[in-house]
ROPAPA-469685 format. One record per residue (C-alpha): residue number from 1; chain; y, x, z. Coordinates in Angstrom, 2 decimals, padded with zeros to 5 digits, always signed. Each point is the difference from the previous one (the first is absolute). Layout:
BEGIN
> num, chaine, y, x, z
> NUM, A, Y, X, Z
...
This chain:
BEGIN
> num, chaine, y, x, z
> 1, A, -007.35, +009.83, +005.26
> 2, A, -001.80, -001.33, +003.13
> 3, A, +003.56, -001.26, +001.59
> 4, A, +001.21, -001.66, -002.76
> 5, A, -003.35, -001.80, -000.63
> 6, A, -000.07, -001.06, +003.90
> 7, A, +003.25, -001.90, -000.63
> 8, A, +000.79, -001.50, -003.65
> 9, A, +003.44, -000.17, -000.24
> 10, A, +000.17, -003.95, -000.93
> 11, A, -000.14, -002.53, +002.30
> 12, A, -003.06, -002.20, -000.68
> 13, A, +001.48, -003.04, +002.20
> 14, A, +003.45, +000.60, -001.29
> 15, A, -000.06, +000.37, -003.76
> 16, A, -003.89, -001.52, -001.05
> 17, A, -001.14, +003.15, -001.44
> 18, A, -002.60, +002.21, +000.26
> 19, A, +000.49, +003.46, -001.03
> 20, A, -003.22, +000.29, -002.04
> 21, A, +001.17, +001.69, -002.89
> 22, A, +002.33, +002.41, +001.78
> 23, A, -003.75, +001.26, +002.29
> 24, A, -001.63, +000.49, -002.95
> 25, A, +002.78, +002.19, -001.41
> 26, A, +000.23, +002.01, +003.11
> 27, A, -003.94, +000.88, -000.40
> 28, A, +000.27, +000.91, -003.67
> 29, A, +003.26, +001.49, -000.45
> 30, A, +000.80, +001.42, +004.21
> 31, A, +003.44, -000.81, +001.60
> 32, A, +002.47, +001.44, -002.60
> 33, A, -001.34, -000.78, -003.13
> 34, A, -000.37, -003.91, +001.04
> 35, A, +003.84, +000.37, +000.53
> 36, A, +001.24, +001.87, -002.69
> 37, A, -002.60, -002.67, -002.62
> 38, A, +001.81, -002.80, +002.11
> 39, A, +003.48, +001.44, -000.17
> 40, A, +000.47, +001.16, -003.34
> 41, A, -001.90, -003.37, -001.15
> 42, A, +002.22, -002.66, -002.24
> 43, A, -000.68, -002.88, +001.84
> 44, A, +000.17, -000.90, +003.18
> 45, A, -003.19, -000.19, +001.78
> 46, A, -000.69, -002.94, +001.98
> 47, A, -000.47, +002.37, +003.05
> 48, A, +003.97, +000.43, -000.25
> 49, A, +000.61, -004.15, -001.33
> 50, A, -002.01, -001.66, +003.15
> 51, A, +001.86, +001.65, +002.41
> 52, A, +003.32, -000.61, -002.25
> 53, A, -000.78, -003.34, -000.26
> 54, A, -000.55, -000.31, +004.04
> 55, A, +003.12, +001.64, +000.70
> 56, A, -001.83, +002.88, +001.50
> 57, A, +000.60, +002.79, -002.51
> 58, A, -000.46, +002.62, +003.11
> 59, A, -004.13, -000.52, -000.56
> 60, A, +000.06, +001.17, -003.62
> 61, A, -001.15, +002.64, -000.90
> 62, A, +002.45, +001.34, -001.83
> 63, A, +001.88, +000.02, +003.57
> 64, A, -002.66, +001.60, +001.46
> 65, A, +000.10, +003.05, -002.84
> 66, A, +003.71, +000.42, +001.06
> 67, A, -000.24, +000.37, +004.11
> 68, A, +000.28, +003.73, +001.18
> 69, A, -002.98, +001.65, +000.25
């Protein structure tokens, strides 16, 4: 979890977001059960709308949960 935590995958400058919420789900819930909360969740989160609304869907992290580990 130390990597991921070193670099958030949003782009503070680019979409005006802080990924506070997302953090705070990695310390309670680890790695993959912040993703699989976020993924099988209704609504988007705004973690996945900020960088949608940017045009930068690639810092998501729904994008990040689907690069090949």
């Amino acid at each position: 979890m130390t990597g991921l935590l070193a670099e958030p995958p949003v782009d503070h400058a680019t979409t005006a977001t802080t990924p506070t919420r997302f953090v705070q789900m990695l310390g309670e819930l680890r790695c993959v059960g912040a993703a699989k909360q976020l993924l099988r969740g209704g609504n988007a989160s705004d973690g996945f709308t900020t960088p949608w609304e940017a045009g930068r869907l690639e810092l998501s992290g729904e994008a990040f949960a689907l690069l090949p580990w």
